[in-house]
N, C-alpha and C positions, 0 to 999 in steps of 0.2 A: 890799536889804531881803528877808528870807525871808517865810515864811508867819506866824511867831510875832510878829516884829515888828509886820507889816501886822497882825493881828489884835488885838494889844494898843494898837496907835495908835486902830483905830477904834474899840476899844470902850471907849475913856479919851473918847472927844467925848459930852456930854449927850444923856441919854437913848439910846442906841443900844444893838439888840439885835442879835444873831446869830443864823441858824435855818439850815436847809438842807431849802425849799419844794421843790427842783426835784429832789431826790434825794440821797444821802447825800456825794454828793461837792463838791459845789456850796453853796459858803457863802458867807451872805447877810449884809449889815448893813444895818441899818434905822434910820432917826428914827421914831419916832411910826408904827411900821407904813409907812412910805415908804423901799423900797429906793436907796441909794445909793452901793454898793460890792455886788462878787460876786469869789470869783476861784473855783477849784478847787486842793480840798484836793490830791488825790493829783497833779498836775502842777502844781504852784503855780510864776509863773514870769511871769505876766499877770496883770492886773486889769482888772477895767470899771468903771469909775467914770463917774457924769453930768456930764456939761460944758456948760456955754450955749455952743449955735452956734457964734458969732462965735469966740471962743476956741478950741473944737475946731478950727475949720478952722487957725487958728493955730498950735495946739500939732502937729498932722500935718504940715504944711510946713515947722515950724523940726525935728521929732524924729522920727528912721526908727524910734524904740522906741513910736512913740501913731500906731496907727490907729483905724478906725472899731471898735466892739467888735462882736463876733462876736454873731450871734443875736439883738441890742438893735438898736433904734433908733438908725442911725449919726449921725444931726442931731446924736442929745444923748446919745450915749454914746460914751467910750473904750474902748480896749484898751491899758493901758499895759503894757511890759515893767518890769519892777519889778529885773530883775537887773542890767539896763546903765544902772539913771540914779540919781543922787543921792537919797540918805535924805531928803531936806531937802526938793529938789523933790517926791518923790510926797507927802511929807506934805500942803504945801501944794495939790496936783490934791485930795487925802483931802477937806482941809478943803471948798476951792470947790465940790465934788461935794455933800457935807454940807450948806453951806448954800443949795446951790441947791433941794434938796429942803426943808430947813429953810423956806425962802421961802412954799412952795409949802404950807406946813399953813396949819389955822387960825388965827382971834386965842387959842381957849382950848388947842389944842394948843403955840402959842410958845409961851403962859403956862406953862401945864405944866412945859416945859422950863425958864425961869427960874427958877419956884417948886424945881425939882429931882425931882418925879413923870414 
Protein backbone atom coordinates (compact mmCIF):
# COMPACT_ATOMS: atom_id res chain seq x y z
CA UNK A 1 0.00 0.00 0.00
CA UNK A 2 1.70 3.58 -0.64
CA UNK A 3 0.86 6.69 0.75
CA UNK A 4 -2.07 7.61 -1.83
CA UNK A 5 -3.75 4.44 -1.31
CA UNK A 6 -3.67 4.63 2.54
CA UNK A 7 -4.98 8.16 2.13
CA UNK A 8 -7.82 7.50 -0.08
CA UNK A 9 -9.03 4.44 1.93
CA UNK A 10 -9.30 6.47 5.04
CA UNK A 11 -10.78 9.26 3.84
CA UNK A 12 -13.71 7.09 1.82
CA UNK A 13 -14.74 5.85 5.79
CA UNK A 14 -17.68 8.35 7.28
CA UNK A 15 -17.03 11.35 8.30
CA UNK A 16 -13.24 11.42 8.51
CA UNK A 17 -10.95 14.32 7.99
CA UNK A 18 -7.21 14.75 7.34
CA UNK A 19 -5.00 17.68 9.02
CA UNK A 20 -1.40 17.63 9.94
CA UNK A 21 -1.66 19.07 14.00
CA UNK A 22 1.87 17.89 14.64
CA UNK A 23 3.79 19.59 11.77
CA UNK A 24 3.70 19.57 8.13
CA UNK A 25 4.94 16.19 7.64
CA UNK A 26 2.82 14.10 9.91
CA UNK A 27 -0.75 13.32 8.64
CA UNK A 28 -3.66 12.81 10.57
CA UNK A 29 -7.17 11.07 10.12
CA UNK A 30 -9.78 11.71 12.28
CA UNK A 31 -13.68 10.75 12.99
CA UNK A 32 -15.49 13.44 14.52
CA UNK A 33 -12.11 15.26 15.70
CA UNK A 34 -10.86 11.65 17.29
CA UNK A 35 -7.60 10.59 15.71
CA UNK A 36 -7.41 7.20 14.39
CA UNK A 37 -4.59 6.78 11.92
CA UNK A 38 -1.18 8.98 11.60
CA UNK A 39 1.61 8.02 9.27
CA UNK A 40 4.46 10.61 7.82
CA UNK A 41 4.21 11.96 4.52
CA UNK A 42 7.91 12.34 3.52
CA UNK A 43 8.98 8.63 4.80
CA UNK A 44 5.69 6.96 4.38
CA UNK A 45 6.27 3.22 4.82
CA UNK A 46 4.56 2.79 8.69
CA UNK A 47 1.37 3.69 10.08
CA UNK A 48 -0.16 3.90 13.71
CA UNK A 49 -3.19 3.03 13.82
CA UNK A 50 -5.49 2.32 17.29
CA UNK A 51 -5.95 -1.17 18.33
CA UNK A 52 -7.97 -2.66 21.55
CA UNK A 53 -5.29 -4.27 23.75
CA UNK A 54 -6.08 -7.73 23.52
CA UNK A 55 -5.63 -7.70 19.82
CA UNK A 56 -2.58 -5.58 19.67
CA UNK A 57 -0.72 -7.87 21.76
CA UNK A 58 -2.00 -10.48 19.21
CA UNK A 59 -1.24 -8.87 16.04
CA UNK A 60 2.72 -8.29 17.49
CA UNK A 61 3.28 -11.95 18.08
CA UNK A 62 1.60 -13.47 15.06
CA UNK A 63 3.50 -10.04 12.50
CA UNK A 64 7.33 -8.93 12.72
CA UNK A 65 5.73 -5.80 10.48
CA UNK A 66 3.04 -4.36 13.85
CA UNK A 67 4.83 -3.31 16.79
CA UNK A 68 3.99 -0.84 19.45
CA UNK A 69 3.72 2.76 17.62
CA UNK A 70 6.29 4.93 18.15
CA UNK A 71 5.43 8.14 20.43
CA UNK A 72 1.69 6.77 21.22
CA UNK A 73 0.49 4.85 23.72
CA UNK A 74 1.74 1.23 23.02
CA UNK A 75 -1.46 -0.45 25.09
CA UNK A 76 -3.60 0.87 22.11
CA UNK A 77 -1.55 1.95 19.39
CA UNK A 78 0.34 0.23 16.35
CA UNK A 79 2.95 0.74 14.16
CA UNK A 80 2.13 -1.23 11.17
CA UNK A 81 4.63 -1.67 8.16
CA UNK A 82 2.31 -1.08 5.30
CA UNK A 83 5.04 -2.25 2.57
CA UNK A 84 5.33 -6.01 3.61
CA UNK A 85 1.65 -6.91 4.30
CA UNK A 86 -1.45 -7.36 2.27
CA UNK A 87 -3.83 -4.50 0.81
CA UNK A 88 -6.67 -6.24 2.34
CA UNK A 89 -5.17 -6.89 5.81
CA UNK A 90 -4.26 -3.21 6.55
CA UNK A 91 -7.57 -2.17 5.18
CA UNK A 92 -9.27 -4.16 7.81
CA UNK A 93 -6.46 -2.94 10.96
CA UNK A 94 -7.86 0.88 9.04
CA UNK A 95 -11.35 -0.23 9.59
CA UNK A 96 -10.98 -1.85 13.59
CA UNK A 97 -8.81 1.29 14.41
CA UNK A 98 -11.81 3.55 12.90
CA UNK A 99 -14.28 1.95 14.82
CA UNK A 100 -12.62 1.77 17.98
CA UNK A 101 -12.60 5.57 18.02
CA UNK A 102 -16.01 5.45 16.35
CA UNK A 103 -17.14 3.59 19.75
CA UNK A 104 -15.64 6.05 21.75
CA UNK A 105 -17.85 9.48 20.47
CA UNK A 106 -21.13 10.47 21.43
CA UNK A 107 -24.89 9.26 20.98
CA UNK A 108 -25.21 12.82 18.76
CA UNK A 109 -21.72 12.40 17.32
CA UNK A 110 -22.72 8.48 15.92
CA UNK A 111 -25.84 10.17 14.80
CA UNK A 112 -24.04 12.72 12.86
CA UNK A 113 -22.18 10.11 11.15
CA UNK A 114 -25.40 8.10 10.08
CA UNK A 115 -27.34 11.24 9.19
CA UNK A 116 -24.04 11.73 6.77
CA UNK A 117 -22.84 15.46 8.68
Amino acid sequence: MDIEQFREYCLSLPAVTEECPFGPDTLVFKVKSKMFALCSISEFGRVNLKCDPEKAIELREEYSQITGAYHMNKKHWNSVDVLDLKNSFIEDLIIHSYDLVKLGLTKKEKSEIELGN
